[in-house]
C-alpha positions as CSV (number, residue, x, y, z in Angstrom):
1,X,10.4,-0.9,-11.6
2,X,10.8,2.3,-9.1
3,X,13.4,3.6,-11.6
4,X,13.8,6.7,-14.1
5,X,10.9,9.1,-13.6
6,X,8.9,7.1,-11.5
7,X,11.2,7.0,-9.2
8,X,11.8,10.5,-9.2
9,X,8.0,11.0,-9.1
10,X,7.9,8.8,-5.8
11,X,11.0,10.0,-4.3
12,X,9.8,14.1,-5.1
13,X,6.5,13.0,-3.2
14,X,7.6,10.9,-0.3
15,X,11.1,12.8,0.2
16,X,10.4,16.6,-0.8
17,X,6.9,17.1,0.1
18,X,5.3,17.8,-3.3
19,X,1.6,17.0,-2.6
20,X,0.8,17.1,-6.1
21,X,2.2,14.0,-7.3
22,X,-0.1,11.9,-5.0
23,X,-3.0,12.9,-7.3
24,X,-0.9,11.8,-10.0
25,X,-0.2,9.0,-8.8
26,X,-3.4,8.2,-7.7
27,X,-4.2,8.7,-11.1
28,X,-2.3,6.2,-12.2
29,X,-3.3,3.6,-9.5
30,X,-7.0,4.3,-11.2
31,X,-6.2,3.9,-15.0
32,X,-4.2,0.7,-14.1
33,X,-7.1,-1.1,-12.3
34,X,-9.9,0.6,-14.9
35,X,-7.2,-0.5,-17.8
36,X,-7.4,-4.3,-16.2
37,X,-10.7,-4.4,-15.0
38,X,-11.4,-7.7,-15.8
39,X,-8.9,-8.7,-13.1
40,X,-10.2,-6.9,-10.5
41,X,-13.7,-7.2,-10.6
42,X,-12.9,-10.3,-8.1
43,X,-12.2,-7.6,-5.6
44,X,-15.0,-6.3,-2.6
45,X,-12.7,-4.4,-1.7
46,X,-9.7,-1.7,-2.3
47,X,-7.7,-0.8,1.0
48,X,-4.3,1.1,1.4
49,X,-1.2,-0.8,3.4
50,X,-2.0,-0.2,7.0
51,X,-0.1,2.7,8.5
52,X,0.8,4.1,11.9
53,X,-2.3,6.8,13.3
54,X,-0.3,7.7,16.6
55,X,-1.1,11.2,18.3
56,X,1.0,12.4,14.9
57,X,-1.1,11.1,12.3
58,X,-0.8,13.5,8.8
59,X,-2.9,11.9,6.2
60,X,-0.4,13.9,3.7
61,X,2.6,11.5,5.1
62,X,0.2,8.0,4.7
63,X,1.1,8.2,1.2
64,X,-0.7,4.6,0.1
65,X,-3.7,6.3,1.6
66,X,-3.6,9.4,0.6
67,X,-3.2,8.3,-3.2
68,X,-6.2,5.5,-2.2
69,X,-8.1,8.3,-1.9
70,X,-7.3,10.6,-4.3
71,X,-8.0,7.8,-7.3
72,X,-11.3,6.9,-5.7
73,X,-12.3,10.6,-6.2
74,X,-11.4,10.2,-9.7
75,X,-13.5,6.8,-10.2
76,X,-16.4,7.2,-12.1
77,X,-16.6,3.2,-12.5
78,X,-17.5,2.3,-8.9
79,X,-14.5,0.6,-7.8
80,X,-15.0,-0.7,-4.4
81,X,-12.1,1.7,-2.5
82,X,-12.6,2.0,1.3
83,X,-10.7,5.3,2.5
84,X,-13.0,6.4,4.7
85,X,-11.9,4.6,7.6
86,X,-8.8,2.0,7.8
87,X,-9.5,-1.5,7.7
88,X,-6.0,-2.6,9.2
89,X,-3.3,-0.7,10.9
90,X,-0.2,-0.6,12.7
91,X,-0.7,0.0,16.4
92,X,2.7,1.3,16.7
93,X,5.4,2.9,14.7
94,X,8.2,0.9,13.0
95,X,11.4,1.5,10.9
96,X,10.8,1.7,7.3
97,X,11.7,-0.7,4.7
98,X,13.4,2.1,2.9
99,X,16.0,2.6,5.9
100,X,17.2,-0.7,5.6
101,X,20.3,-2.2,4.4
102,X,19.6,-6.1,3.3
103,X,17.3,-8.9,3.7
104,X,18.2,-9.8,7.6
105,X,16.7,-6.3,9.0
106,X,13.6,-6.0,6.6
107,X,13.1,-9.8,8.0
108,X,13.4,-8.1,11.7
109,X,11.3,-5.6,10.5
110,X,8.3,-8.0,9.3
111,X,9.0,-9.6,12.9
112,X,7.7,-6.7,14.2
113,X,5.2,-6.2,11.8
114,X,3.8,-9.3,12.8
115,X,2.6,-8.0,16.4
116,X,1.9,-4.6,15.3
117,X,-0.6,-5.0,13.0
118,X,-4.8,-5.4,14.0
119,X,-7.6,-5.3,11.8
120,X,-9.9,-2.9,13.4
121,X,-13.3,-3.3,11.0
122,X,-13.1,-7.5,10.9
123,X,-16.9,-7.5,9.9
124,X,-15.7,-5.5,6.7
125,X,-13.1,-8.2,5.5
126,X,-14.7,-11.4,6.7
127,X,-15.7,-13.5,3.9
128,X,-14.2,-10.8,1.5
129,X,-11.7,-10.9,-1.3
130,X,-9.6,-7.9,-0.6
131,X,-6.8,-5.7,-2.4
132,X,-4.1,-4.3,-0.9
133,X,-2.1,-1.0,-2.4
134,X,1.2,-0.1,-1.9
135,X,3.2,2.0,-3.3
136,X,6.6,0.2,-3.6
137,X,7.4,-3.5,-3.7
138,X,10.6,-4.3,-1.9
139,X,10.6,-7.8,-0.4
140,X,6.8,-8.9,-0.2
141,X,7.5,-8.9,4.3
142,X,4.7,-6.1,4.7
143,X,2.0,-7.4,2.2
144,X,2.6,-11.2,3.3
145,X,2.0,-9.8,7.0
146,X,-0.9,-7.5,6.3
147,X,-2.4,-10.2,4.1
148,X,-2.0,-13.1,7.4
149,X,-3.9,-10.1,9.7
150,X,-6.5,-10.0,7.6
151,X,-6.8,-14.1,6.8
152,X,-7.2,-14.3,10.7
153,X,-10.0,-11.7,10.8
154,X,-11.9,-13.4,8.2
155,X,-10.8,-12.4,4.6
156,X,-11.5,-15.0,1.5
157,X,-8.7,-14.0,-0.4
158,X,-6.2,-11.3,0.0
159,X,-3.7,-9.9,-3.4
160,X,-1.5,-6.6,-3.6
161,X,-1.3,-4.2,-6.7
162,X,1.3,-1.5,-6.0
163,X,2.7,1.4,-8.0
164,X,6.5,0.3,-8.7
165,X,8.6,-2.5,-7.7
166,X,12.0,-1.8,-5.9
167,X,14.9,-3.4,-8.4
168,X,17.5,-5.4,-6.7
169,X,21.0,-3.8,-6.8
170,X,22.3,-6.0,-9.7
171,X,19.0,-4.9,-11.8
172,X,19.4,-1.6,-11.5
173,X,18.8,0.2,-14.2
174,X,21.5,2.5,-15.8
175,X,20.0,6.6,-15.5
């Protein structure tokens, strides 16, 4: 759950800009999957959740990236992470999940999803098992959109691993 000091770790990353915790947490990304290898040996491939590259792009502020990357330099097992170039991303910028308030605008939100997103290496997904990172798990919207993007360009099989999943108001955790 994105609660207590994860979410602290997250939110002093994403919100205040300290750079550091992405290798953190893209240490963590790594000793879950080595810790459970045996479930994702299935995998061809390892790709961040697609992102917006407009004129603007920072790779510090495409945090699933950015922590992609820095677990595959810690790998020494040979995971099959693809950070050199994007498989899928979004061709436009949208609202964040975060900035919503309830189920009706993140559903507006995956609308737009929808029509933003485009697979630009198809020849590397087709026939492939691929898994998705995220770093948050709110509703499932972006991950069941991202995984439909990359059905239609030719992916097997398509499964998200992500750092922490957003509680629901009502389980919340006390502080």
């Amino acid at each position: 759950m994105r609660v207590g000091e994860l979410e602290r770790a997250i939110n002093a990353w994403k919100d205040n800009k300290k750079w550091g915790w992405g290798l953190i947490l893209g240490r963590v990304l790594l000793g879950y999957l080595q810790d459970n290898r045996e479930r994702f040996d299935q995998f061809d491939l390892i790709i961040s959740s697609p992102s917006y590259r407009g004129a603007s792009y920072d790779p510090r502020y495409d945090y699933t990236a950015f922590m992609l990357s820095e677990a595959q330099a810690q790998d020494d097992s040979g995971l099959p992470f693809v950070t050199d170039q994007p498989v899928i991303i979004r061709t436009r910028p949208l609202r964040r999940m975060r900035e919503t308030r309830g189920y009706s605008e993140r559903q507006d939100i995956a609308r737009d999803l929808r029509t933003a997103l485009h697979v630009t290496r198809p020849q590397a997904v087709a026939g492939r098992s691929v898994l998705v990172f995220d770093d948050v798990f709110t509703t499932g919207h972006s991950v069941n959109e991202t995984a439909r993007a990359l059905r239609a360009a030719g992916a097997r099989m398509v499964c998200q691993v992500v750092l922490a999943r957003q509680p629901w108001p009502e389980y919340r955790c006390p502080r």
